[in-house]
N, CA, C and O atoms as a CHARMM CRD file, in Angstrom:
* protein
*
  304
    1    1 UNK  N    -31.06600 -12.06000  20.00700 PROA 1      0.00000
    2    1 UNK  CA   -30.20400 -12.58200  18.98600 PROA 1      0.00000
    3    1 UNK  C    -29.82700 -11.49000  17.99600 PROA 1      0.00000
    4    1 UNK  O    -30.76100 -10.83200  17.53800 PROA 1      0.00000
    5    2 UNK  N    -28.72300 -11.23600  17.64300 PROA 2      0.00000
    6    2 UNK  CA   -27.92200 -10.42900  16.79500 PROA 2      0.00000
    7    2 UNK  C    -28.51100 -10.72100  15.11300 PROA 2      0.00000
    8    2 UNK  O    -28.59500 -11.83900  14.60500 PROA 2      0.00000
    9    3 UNK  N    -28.77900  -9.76900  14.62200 PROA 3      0.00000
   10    3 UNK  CA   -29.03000 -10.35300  13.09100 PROA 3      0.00000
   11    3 UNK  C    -27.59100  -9.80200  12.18700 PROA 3      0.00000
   12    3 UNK  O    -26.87200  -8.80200  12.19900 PROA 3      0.00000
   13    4 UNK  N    -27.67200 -11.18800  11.37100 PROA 4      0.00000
   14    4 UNK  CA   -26.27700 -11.59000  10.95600 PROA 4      0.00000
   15    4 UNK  C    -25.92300 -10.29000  10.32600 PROA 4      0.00000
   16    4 UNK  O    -24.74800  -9.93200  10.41500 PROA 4      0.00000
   17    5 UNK  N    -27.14500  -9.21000   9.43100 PROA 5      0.00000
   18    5 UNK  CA   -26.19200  -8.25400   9.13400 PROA 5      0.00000
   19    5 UNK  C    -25.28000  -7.52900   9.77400 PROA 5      0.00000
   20    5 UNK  O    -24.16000  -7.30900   9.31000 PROA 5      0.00000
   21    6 UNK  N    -25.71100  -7.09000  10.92600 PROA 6      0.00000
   22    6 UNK  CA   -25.18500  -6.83700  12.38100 PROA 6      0.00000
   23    6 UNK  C    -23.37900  -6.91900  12.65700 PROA 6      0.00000
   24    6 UNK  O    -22.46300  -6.20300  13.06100 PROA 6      0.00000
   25    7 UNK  N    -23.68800  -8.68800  11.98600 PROA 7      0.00000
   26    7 UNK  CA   -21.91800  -8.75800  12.26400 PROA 7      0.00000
   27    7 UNK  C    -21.16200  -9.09800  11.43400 PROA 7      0.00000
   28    7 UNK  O    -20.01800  -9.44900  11.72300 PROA 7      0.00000
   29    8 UNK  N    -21.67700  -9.07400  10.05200 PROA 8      0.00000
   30    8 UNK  CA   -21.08700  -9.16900   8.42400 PROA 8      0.00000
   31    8 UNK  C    -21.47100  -8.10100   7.59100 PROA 8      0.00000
   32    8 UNK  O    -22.42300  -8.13300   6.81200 PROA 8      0.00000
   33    9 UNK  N    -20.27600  -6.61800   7.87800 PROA 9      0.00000
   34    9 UNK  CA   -20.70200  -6.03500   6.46600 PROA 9      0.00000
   35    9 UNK  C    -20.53500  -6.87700   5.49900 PROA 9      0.00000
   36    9 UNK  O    -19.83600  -7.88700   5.41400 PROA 9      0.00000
   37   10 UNK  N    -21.58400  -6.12100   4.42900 PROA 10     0.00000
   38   10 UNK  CA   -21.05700  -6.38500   3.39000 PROA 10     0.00000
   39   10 UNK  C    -19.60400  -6.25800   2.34600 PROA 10     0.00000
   40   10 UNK  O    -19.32700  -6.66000   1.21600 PROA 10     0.00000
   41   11 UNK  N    -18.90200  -5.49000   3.38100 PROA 11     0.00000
   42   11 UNK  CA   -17.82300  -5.03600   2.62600 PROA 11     0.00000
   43   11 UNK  C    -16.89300  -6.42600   3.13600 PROA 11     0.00000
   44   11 UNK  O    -15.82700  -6.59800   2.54500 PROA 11     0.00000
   45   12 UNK  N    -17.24400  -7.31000   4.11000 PROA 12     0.00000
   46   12 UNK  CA   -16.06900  -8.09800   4.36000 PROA 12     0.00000
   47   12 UNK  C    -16.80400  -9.47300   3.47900 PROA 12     0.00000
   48   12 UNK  O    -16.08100 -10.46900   3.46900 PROA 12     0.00000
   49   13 UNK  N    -17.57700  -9.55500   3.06100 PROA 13     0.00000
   50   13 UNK  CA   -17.99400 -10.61100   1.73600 PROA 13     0.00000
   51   13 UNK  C    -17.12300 -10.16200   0.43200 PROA 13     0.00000
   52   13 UNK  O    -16.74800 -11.20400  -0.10600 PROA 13     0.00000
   53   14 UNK  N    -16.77400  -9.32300  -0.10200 PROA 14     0.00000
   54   14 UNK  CA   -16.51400  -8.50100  -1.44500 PROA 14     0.00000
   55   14 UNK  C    -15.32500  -7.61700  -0.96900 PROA 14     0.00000
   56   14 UNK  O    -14.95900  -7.10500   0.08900 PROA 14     0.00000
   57   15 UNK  N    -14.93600  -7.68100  -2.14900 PROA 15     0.00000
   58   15 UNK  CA   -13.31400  -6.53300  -2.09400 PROA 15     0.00000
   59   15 UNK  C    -12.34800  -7.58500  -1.39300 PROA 15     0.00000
   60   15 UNK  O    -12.06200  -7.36500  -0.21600 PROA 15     0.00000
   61   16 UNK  N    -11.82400  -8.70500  -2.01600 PROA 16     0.00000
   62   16 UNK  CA   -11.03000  -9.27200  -1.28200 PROA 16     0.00000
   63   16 UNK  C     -9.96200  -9.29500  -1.98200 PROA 16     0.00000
   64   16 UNK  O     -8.89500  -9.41700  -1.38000 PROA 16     0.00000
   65   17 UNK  N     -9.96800  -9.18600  -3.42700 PROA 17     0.00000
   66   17 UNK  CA    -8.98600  -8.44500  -4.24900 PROA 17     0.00000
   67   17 UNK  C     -8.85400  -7.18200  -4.64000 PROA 17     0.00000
   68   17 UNK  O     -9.86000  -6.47500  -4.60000 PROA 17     0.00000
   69   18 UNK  N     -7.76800  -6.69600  -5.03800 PROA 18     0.00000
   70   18 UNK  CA    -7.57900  -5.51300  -5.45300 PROA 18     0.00000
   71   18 UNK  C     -6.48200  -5.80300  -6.92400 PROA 18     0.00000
   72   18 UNK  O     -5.73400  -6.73400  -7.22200 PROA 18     0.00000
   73   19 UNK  N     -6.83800  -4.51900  -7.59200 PROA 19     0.00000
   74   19 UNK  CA    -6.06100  -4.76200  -8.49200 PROA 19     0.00000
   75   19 UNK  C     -4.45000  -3.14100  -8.44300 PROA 19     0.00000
   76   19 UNK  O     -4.56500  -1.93000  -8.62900 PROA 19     0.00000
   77   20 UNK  N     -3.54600  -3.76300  -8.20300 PROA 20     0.00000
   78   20 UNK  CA    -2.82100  -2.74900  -8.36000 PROA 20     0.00000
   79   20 UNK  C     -2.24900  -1.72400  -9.61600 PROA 20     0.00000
   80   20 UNK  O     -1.91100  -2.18600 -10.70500 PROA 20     0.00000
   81   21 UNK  N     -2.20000  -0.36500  -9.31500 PROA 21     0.00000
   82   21 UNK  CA    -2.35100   0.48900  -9.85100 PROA 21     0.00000
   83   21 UNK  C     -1.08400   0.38000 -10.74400 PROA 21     0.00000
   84   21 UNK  O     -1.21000   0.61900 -11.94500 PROA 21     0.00000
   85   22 UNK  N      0.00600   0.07200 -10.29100 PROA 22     0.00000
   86   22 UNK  CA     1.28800   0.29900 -10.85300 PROA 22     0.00000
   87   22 UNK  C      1.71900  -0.87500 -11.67900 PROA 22     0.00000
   88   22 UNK  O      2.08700  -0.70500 -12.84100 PROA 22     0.00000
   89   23 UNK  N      1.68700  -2.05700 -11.12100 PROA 23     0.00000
   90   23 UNK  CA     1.75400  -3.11000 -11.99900 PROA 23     0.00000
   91   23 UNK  C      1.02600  -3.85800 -12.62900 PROA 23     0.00000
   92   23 UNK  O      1.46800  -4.67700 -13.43500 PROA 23     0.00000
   93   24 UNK  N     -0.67700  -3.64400 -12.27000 PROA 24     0.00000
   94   24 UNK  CA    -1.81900  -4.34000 -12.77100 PROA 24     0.00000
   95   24 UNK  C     -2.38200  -5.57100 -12.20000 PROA 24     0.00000
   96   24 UNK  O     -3.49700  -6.06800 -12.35500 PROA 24     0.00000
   97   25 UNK  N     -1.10600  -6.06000 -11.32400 PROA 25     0.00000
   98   25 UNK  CA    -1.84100  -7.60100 -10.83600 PROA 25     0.00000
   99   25 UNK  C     -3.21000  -7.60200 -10.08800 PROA 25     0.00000
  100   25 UNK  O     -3.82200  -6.58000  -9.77700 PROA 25     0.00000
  101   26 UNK  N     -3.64300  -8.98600  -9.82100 PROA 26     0.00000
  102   26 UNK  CA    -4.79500  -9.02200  -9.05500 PROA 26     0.00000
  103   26 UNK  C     -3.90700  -9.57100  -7.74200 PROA 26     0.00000
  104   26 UNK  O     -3.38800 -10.68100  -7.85700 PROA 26     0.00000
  105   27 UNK  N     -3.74800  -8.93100  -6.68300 PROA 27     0.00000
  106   27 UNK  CA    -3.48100  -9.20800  -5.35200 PROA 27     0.00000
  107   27 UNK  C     -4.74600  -8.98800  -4.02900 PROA 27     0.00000
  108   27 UNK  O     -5.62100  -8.14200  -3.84800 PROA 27     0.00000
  109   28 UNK  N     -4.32200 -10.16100  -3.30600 PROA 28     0.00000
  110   28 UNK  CA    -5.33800  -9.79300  -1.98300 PROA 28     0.00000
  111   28 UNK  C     -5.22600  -8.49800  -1.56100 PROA 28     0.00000
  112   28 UNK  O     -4.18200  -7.87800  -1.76400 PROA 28     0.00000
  113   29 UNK  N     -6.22400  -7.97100  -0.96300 PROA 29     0.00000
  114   29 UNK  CA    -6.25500  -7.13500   0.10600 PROA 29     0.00000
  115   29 UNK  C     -5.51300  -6.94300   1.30900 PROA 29     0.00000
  116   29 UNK  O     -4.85200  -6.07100   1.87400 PROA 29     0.00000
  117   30 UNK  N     -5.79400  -7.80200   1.42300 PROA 30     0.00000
  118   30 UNK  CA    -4.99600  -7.81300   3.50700 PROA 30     0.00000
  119   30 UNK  C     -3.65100  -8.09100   3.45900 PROA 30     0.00000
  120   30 UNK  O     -2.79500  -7.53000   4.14300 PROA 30     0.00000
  121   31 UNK  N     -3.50600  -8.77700   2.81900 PROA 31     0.00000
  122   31 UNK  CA    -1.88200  -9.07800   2.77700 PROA 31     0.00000
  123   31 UNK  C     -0.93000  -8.33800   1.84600 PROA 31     0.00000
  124   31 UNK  O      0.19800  -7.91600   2.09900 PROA 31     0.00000
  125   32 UNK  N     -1.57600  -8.27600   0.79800 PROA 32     0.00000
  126   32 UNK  CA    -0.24300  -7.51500  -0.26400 PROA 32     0.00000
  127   32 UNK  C     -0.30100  -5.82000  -0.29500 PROA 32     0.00000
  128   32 UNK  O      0.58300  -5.16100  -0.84200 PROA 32     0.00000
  129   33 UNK  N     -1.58800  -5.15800   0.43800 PROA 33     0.00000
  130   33 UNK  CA    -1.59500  -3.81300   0.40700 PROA 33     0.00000
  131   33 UNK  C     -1.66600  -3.44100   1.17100 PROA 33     0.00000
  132   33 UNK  O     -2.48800  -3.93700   1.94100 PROA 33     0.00000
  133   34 UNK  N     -0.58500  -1.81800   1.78900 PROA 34     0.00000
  134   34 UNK  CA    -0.63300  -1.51700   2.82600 PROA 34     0.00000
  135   34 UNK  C     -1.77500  -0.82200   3.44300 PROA 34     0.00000
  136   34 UNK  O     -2.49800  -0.15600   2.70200 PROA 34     0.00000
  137   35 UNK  N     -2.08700  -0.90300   4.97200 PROA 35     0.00000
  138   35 UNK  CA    -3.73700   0.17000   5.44300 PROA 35     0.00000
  139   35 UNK  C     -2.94600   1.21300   6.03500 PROA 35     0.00000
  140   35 UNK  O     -2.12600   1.20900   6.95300 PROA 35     0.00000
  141   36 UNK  N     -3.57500   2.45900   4.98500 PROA 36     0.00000
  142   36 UNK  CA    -3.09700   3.90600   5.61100 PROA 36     0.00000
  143   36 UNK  C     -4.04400   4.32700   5.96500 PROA 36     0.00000
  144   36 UNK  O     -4.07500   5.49500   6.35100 PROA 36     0.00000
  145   37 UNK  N     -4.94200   3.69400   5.96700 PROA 37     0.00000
  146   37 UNK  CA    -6.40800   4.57000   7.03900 PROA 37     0.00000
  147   37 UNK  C     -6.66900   3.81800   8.34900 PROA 37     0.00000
  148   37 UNK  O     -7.78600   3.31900   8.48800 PROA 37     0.00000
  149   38 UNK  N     -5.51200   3.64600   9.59000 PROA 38     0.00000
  150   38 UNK  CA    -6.06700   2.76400  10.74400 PROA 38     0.00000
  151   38 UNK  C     -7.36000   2.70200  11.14800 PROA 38     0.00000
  152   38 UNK  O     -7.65700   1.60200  11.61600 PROA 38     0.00000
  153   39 UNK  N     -8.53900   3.79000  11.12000 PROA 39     0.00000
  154   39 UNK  CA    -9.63300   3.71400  11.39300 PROA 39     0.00000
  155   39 UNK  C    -10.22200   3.09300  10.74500 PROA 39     0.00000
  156   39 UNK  O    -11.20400   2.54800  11.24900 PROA 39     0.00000
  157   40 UNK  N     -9.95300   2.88600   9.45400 PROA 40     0.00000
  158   40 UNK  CA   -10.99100   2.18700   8.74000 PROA 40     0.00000
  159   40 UNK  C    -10.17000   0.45400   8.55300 PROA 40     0.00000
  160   40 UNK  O    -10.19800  -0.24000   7.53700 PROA 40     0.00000
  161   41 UNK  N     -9.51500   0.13300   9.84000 PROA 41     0.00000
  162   41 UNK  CA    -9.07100  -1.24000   9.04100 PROA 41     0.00000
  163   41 UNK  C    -10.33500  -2.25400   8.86700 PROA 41     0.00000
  164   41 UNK  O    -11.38000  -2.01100   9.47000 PROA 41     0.00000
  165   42 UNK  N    -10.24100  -3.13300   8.22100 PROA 42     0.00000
  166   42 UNK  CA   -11.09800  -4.31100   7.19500 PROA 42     0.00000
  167   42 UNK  C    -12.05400  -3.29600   6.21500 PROA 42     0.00000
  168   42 UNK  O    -13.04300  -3.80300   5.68600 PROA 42     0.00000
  169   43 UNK  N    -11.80200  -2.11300   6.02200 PROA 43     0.00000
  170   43 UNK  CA   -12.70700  -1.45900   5.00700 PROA 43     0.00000
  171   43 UNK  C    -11.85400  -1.53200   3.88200 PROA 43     0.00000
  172   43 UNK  O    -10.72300  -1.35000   4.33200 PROA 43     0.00000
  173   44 UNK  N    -11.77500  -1.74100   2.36900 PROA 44     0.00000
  174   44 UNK  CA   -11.18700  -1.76200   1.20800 PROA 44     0.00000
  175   44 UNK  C    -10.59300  -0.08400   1.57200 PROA 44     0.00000
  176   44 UNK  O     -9.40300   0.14100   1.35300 PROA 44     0.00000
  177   45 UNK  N    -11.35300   0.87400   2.04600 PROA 45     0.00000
  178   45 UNK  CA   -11.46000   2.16400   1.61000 PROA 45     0.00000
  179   45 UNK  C     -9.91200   2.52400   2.30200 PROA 45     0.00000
  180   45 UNK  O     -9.21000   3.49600   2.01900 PROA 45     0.00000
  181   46 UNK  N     -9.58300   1.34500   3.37700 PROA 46     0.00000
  182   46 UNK  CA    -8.45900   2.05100   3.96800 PROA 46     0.00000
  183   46 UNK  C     -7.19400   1.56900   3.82100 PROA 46     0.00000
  184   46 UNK  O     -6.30000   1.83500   4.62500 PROA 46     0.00000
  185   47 UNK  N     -7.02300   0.78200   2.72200 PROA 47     0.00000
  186   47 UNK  CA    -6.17800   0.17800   1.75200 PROA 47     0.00000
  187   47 UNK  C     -5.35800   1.03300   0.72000 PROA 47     0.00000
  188   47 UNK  O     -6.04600   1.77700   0.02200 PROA 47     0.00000
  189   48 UNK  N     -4.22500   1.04800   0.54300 PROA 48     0.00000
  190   48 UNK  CA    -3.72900   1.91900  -0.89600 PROA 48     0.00000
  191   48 UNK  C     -4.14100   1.13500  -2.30900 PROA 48     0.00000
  192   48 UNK  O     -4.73300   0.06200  -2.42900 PROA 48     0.00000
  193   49 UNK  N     -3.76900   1.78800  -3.05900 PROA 49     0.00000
  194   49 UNK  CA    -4.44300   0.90100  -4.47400 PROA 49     0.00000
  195   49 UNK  C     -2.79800   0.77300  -5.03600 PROA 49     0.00000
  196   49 UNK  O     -2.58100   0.44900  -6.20400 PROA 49     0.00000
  197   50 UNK  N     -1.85000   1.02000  -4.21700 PROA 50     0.00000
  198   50 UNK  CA    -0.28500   0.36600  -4.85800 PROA 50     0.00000
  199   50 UNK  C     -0.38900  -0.55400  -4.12600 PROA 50     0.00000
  200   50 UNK  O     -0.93300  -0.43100  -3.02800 PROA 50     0.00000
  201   51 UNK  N      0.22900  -1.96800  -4.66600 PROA 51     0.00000
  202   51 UNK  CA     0.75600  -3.30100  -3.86000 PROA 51     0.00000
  203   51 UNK  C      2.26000  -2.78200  -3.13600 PROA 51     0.00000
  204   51 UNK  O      3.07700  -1.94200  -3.51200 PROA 51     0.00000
  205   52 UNK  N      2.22100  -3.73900  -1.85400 PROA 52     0.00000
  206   52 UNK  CA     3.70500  -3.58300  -1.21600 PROA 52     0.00000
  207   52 UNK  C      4.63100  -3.84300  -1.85500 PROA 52     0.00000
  208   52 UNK  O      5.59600  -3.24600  -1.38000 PROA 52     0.00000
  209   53 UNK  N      5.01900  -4.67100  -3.06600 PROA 53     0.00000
  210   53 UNK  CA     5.99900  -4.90200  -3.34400 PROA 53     0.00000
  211   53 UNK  C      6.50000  -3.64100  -4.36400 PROA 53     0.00000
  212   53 UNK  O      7.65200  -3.22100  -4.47500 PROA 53     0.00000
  213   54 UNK  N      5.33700  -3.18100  -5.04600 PROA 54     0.00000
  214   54 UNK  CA     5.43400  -1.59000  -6.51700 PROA 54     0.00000
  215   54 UNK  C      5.49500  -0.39800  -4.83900 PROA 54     0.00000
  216   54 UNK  O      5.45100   0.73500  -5.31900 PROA 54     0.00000
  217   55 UNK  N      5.54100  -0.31000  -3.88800 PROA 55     0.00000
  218   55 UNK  CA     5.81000   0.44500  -3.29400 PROA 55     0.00000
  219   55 UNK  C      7.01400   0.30800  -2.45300 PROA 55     0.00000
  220   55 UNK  O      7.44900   1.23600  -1.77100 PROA 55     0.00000
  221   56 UNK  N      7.36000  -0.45400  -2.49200 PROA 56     0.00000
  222   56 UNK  CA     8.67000  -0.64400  -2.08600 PROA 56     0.00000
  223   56 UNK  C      9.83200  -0.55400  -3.23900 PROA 56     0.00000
  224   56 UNK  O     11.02900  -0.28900  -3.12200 PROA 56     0.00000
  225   57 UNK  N      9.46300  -0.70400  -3.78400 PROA 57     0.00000
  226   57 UNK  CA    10.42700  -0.34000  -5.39900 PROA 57     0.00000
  227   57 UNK  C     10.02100   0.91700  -5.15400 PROA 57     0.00000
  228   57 UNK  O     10.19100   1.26000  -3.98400 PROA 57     0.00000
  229   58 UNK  N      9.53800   1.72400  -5.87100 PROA 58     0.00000
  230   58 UNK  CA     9.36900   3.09400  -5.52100 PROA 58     0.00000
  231   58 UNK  C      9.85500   3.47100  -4.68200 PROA 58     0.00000
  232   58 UNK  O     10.52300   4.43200  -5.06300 PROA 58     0.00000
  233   59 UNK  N     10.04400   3.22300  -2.99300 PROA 59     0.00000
  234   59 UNK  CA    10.52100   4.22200  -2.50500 PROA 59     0.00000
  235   59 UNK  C     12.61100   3.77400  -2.72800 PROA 59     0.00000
  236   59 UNK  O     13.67300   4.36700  -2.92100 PROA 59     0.00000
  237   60 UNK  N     12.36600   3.12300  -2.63400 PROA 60     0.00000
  238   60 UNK  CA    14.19900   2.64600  -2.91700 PROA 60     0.00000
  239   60 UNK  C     14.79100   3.30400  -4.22900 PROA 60     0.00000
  240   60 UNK  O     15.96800   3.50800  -4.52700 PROA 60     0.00000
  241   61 UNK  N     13.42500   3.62400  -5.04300 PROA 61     0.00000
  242   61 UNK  CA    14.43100   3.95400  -6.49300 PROA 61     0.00000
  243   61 UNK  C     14.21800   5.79000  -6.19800 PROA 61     0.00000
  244   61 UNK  O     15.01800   6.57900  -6.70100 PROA 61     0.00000
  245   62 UNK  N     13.50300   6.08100  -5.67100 PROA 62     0.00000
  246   62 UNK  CA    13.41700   7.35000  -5.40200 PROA 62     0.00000
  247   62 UNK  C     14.22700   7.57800  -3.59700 PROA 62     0.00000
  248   62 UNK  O     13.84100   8.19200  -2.60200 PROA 62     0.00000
  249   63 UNK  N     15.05000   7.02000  -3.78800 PROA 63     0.00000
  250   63 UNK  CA    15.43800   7.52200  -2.42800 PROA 63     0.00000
  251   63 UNK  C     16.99900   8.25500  -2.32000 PROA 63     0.00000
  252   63 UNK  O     18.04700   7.78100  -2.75800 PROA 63     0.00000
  253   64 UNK  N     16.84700   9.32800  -1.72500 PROA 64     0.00000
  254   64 UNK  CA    18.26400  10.44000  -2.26400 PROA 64     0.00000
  255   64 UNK  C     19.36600   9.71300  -1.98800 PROA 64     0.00000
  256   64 UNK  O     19.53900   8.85600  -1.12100 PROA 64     0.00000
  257   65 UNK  N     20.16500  10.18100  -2.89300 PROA 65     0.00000
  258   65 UNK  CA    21.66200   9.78700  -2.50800 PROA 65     0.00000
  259   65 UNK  C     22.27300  10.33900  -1.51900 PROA 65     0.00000
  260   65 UNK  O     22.02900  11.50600  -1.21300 PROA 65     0.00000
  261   66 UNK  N     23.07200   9.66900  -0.92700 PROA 66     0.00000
  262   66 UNK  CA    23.73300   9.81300   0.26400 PROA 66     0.00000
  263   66 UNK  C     24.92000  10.63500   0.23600 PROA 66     0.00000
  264   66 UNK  O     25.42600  11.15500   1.23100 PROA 66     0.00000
  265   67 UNK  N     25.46600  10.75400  -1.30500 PROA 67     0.00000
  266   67 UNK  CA    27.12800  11.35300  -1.58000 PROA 67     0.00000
  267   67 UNK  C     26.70800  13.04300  -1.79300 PROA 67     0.00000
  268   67 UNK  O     26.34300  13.23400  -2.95300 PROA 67     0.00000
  269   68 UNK  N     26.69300  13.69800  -1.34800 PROA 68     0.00000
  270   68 UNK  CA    26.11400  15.08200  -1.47600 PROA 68     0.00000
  271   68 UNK  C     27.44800  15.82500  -2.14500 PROA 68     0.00000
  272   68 UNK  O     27.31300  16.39200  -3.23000 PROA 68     0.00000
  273   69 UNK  N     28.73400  15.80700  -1.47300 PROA 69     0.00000
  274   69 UNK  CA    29.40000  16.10800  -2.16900 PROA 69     0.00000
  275   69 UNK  C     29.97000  14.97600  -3.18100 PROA 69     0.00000
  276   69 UNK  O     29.98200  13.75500  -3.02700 PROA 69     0.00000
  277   70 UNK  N     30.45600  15.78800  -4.30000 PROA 70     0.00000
  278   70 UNK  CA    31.77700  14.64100  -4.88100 PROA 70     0.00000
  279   70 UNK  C     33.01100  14.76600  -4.63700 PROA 70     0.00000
  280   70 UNK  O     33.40900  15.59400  -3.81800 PROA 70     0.00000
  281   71 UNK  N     33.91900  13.87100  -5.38300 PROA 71     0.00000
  282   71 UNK  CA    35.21100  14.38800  -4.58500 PROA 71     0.00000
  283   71 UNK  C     36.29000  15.36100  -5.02400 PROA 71     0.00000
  284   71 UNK  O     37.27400  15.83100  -4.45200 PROA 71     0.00000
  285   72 UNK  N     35.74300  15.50900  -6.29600 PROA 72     0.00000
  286   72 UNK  CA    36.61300  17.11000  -6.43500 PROA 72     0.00000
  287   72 UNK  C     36.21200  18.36900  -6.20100 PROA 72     0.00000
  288   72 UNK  O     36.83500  19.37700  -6.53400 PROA 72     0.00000
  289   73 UNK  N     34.91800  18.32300  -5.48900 PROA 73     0.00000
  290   73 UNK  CA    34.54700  19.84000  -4.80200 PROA 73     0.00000
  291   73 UNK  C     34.93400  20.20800  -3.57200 PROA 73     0.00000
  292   73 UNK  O     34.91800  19.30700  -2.73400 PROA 73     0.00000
  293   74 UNK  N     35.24900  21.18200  -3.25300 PROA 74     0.00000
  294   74 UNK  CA    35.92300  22.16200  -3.88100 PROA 74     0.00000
  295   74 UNK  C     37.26900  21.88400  -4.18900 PROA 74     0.00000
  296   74 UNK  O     38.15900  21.34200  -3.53300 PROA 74     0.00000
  297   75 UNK  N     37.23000  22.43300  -5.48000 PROA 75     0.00000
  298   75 UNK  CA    38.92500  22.21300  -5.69200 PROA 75     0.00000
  299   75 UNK  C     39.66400  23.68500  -5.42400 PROA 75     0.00000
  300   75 UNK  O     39.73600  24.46900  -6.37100 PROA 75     0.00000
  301   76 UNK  N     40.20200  24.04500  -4.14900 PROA 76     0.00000
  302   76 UNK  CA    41.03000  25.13900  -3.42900 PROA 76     0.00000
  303   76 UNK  C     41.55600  24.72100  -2.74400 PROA 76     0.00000
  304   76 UNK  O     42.29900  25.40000  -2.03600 PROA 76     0.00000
């Protein structure tokens, strides 16, 4: 027989919220933050501490413009 520690870290009792860095809320884990550590998925550790939604703003407001030129360059 398996002893239960065996097949319950402790890390999947605890850390089921997180609090995000950018906007402050208390959001779940699994669902509202993305895992950039595939090896470590169900570990908190492999979680970002931005929520998906403050990272998705971020990358849209930081994302280059497309018009490189304008339209009076060059004027010749």
């Amino acid at each position: 027989m398996m002893d239960l520690e065996e097949q319950f870290g402790l890390e999947h009792l605890l850390f089921r919220e997180r609090r995000c860095r950018v906007c402050g809320r208390d959001k779940d884990l699994m669902n509202d933050f993305y895992l950039i550590r595939k090896n470590k998925r169900g570990n908190p550790s492999g979680y970002s501490y931005e929520c998906k939604v403050c990272t998705v703003e971020r990358v849209v407001k930081n994302r280059k413009n497309k018009h490189v030129f304008h339209e009076s360059y060059p004027d010749w």
